[in-house]
N, C-alpha and C positions, 0 to 999 in steps of 0.2 A: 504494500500500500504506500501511494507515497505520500506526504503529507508538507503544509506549507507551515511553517513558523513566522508570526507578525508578533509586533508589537506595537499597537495603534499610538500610546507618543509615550515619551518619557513620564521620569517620575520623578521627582525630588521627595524622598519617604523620610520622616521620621519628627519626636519632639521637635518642636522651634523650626520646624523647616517653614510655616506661613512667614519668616523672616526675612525671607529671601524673595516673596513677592514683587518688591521696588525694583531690584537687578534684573532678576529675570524680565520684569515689564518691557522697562529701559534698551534690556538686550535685544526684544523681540521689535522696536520704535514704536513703542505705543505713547499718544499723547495725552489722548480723552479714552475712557473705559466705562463699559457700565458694569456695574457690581448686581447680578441678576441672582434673587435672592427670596425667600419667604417672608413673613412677617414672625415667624415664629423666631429662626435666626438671627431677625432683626433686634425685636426683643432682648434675645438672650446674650445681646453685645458682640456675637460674632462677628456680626457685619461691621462692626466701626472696626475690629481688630483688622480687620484686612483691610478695609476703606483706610485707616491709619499708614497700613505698609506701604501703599499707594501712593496715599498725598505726599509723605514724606521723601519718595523716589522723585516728586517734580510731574508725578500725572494726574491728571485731573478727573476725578471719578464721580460716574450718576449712578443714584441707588435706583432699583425697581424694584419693591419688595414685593409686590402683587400677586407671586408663584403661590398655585392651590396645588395638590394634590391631582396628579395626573392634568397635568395642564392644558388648561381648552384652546383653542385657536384664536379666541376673540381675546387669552391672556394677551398670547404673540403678537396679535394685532397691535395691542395699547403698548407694550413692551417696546417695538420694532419704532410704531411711531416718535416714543422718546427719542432712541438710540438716534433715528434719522434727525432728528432734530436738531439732538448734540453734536453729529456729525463724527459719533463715533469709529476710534479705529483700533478697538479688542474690549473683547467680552471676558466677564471674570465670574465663571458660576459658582454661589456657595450654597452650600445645602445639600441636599439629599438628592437621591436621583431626579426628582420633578424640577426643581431648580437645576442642575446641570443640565436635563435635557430641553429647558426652555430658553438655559445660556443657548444652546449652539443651535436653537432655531434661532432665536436672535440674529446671532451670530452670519447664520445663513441667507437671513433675510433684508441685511440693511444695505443691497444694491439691486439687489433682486425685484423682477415684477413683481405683480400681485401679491398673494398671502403666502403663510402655509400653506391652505389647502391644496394650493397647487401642486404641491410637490408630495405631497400623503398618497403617495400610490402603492397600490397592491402587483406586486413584488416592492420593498421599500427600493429609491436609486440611491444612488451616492451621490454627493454634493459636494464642493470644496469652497470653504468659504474663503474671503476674501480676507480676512481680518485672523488675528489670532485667538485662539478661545481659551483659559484658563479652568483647568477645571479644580475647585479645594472644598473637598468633600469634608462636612460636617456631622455623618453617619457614618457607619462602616457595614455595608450590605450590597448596595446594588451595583458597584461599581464599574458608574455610569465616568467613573473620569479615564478610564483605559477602551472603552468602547465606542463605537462609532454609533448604538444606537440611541435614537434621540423618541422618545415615544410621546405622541399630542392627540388629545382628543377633539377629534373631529362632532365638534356639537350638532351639527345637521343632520349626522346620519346617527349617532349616538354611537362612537366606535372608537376604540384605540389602535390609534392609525403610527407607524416607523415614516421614519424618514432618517437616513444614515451620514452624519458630518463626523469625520476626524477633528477630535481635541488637539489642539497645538501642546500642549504641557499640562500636567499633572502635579499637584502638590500636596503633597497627603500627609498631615497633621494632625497624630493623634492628640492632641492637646486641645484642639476645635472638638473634638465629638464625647468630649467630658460633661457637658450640658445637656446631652441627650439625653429623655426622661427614660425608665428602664423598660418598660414596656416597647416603646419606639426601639429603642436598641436591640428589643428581644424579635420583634418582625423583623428590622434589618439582616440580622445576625443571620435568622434562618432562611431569608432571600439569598443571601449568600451562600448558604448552604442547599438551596434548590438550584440556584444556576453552577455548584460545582458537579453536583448529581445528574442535574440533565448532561452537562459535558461530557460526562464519563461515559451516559448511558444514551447517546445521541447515535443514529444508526451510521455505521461501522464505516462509510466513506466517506463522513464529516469527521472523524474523529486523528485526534492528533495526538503524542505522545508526552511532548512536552506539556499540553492543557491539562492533561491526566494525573503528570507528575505534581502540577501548582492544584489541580483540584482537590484532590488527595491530602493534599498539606492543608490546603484552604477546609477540607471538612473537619481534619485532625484538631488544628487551631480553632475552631466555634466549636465542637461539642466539649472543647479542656476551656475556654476562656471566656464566651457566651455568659454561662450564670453568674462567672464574676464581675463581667464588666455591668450586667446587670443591677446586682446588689450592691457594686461600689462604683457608682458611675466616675469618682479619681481614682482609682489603681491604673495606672499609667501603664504597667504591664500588659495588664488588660487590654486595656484601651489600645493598646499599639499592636498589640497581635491580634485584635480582632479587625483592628485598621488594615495589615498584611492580610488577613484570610479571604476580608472583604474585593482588596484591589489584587491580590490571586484569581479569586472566581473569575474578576470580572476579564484578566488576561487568560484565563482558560475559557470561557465561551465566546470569547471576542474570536474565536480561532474555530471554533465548532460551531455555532447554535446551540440554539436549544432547543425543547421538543416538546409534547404533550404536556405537559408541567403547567408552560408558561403559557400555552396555548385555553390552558382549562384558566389560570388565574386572571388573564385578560379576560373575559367573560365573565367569571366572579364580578372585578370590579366593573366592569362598565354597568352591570345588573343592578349589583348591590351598594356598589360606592363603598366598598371598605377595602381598607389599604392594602398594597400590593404586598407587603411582608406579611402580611397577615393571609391572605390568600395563599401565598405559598408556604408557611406552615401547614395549614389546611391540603393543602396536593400531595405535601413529597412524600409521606408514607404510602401513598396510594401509589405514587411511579414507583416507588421501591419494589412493591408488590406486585407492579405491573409488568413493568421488565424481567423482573427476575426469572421469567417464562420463557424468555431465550439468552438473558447475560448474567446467568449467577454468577459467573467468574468476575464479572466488575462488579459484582455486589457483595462477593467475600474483601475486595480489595476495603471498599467503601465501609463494610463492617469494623474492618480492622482496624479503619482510622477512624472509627469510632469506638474503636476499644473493644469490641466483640469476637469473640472465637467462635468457627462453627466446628463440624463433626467432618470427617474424611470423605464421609458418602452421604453427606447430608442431600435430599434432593431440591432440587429448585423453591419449588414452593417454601417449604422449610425454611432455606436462606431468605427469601422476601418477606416469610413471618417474624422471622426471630427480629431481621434488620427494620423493619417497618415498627415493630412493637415497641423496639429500645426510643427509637426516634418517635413515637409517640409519645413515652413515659418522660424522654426528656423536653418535648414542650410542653406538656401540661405543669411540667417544673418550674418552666417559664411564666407561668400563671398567664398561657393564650388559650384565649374561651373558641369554643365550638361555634359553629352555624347555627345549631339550635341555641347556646347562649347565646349570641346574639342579635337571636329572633329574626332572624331569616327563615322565611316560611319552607318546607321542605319540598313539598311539589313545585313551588317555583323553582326553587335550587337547580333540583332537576332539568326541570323544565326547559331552562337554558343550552340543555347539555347541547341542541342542536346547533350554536352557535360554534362550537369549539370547531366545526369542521369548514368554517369562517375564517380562520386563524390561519394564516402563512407558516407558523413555527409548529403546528400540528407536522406537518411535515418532513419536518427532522425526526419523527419518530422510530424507534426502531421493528415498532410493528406499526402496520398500517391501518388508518386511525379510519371506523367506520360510524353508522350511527348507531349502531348498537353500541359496540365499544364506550361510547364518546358518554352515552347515556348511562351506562356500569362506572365508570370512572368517576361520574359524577355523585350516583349514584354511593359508592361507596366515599367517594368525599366525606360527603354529610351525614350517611350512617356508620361510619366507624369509630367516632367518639358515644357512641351511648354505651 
């Protein structure tokens, strides 16, 4: 098999590395920036930390704190308008995936005709902006700052729509994601540990060696560091290796896809409107169980960096129960509620399931995703917490 090795942009990793924002600006000639960002972030001071790095290098920075969860097109509209205004030339995304992926629509959009929607097409394209994009992640989960993908919902049709832009630079500071409230930390944690799982278990001509080696690390790292960085959101330890597990995933599926996983959690939230970390606690037991029908061999790997031993001749199914059971018992540890907590009706649940065969990253599957299938997957979603 041959396989390709990327690395969509560098990284500058580690405590204090947000310090180094002003050089690097300065390096890349940026004059005016806008600092694209949540109001929650804003709040919690991170954003003047970095607006601070900024002013001081001699660039001139506009805030957009406006970023919701899963960001609609009419956010990029208001966002883009600023940026054109100011006459921006680089984008600086802080927060969580939704903020970074609204930096590099931004990003994408301030020479560009029309809107987003333009470019929200089914196969997502690639786009190269014109400006450089920052990306300084203030969670450690979806790691959206080593990835090209940029995900916006499209309000008119009610969909969560790709559109694919390369980050210019990366700067990941675990020192920013100490403010995360534990719960938020505890979705992140296991978004990241859904996009190293689907990596691994993504079908066999998408898959890469190198993605496999960082996925593996990246699950080892969340099921050992996850509840502490949880219950102490300062252990800096913490905090920094779950910052590494987060921007490993996100350099192992940047090289694979994903698959059924992220296909069934897109659908979650467009239905339900609750958060993507959340959503994908709710899946990955179920792809564990799912695959493990034709790749228990990547599922003993995956067990073991999770801490689990199996038996010699253990059979398939077996490996998907024992390893799905463990990673159930440890989010419930994480104190993340069910579907039925939180009163999501169960026929609906369901119900959706026909959407999943909507989804472009169904496709990465390693079995081929029918409507039957699509509606058992969901199905068991929401009845395997009772």
């Amino acid at each position: 098999m041959v396989s390709i090795y990327d690395q969509v942009a560098p990284v500058i990793f580690g405590p204090g590395s947000i310090d180094q924002m002003g050089e690097q600006l300065n390096a890349l000639g940026c004059k005016v920036v806008m600092c694209v960002c949540d109001e929650g972030v804003k709040t919690a001071g991170i954003t003047a930390k970095v607006e601070s790095r900024i002013i001081e290098a001699g660039v001139k920075c506009i805030v957009f704190a406006g970023v919701t969860s899963d960001p609609p097109a009419s956010e990029i509209d208001e966002a883009v308008s600023l940026a054109r205004e100011a006459k921006i030339d680089g984008v600086v995304g802080v927060g969580g995936g939704s903020s970074m992926d609204a930096a590099k629509a931004v990003a994408l959009m301030t020479d560009r005709p029309g809107t987003i929607r333009d470019y929200l097409k089914e196969p997502p394209i690639q786009l190269e902006s014109s400006i450089p994009i920052v990306m300084v992640p203030t969670t450690s989960g979806t790691g959206s700052e080593v990835t090209t993908t940029c995900v916006i919902t499209y309000e008119e049709i009610n969909k969560k729509c790709v559109v694919r832009a390369k980050p210019t630079l990366a700067i990941v500071d675990p020192e920013l994601t100490k403010t995360c409230p534990p719960i938020i930390s505890a979705y992140a944690g296991l978004d990241a540990f859904s996009q190293a799982l689907e990596s691994i278990t993504v079908k066999e001509e998408k898959r890469n060696p190198r993605s496999e080696l960082m996925a593996l690390a990246s699950i080892e790292k969340t099921i050992k560091f996850l509840p502490r960085a949880c219950k102490d959101g300062s252990d800096t330890e913490a905090r920094t290796e779950m910052a590494l597990a987060s921007n490993w995933a996100g350099i192992a599926f940047a090289d694979t896809s994903l698959h059924v996983g992220h296909a069934m959690t897109e659908v979650i939230g467009i239905n339900f409107h609750t958060l993507h970390g959340l959503n994908c606690a709710w899946v990955a037991p179920v792809v564990i169980e799912f695959v493990s029908q034709v790749d228990p061999e990547k599922l003993r790997l995956i067990g073991k960096s999770m801490g689990l031993d199996y038996g010699f001749d253990d059979p398939p199914a077996a490996i998907g129960e024992k390893t799905a059971k463990a990673l159930r018992a440890f989010i419930k540890e994480l104190g993340i509620k069910s579907p039925a907590e939180m009163g999501i009706d169960r026929d609906a649940f369901i119900g959706s399931s026909d959407s999943v065969l909507d989804m472009g990253l169904r496709h990465g599957s390693p079995v081929e995703i029918t409507t039957e299938i699509a509606k058992s997957l969901m199905t068991r979603t929401y009845d395997q917490w009772q």
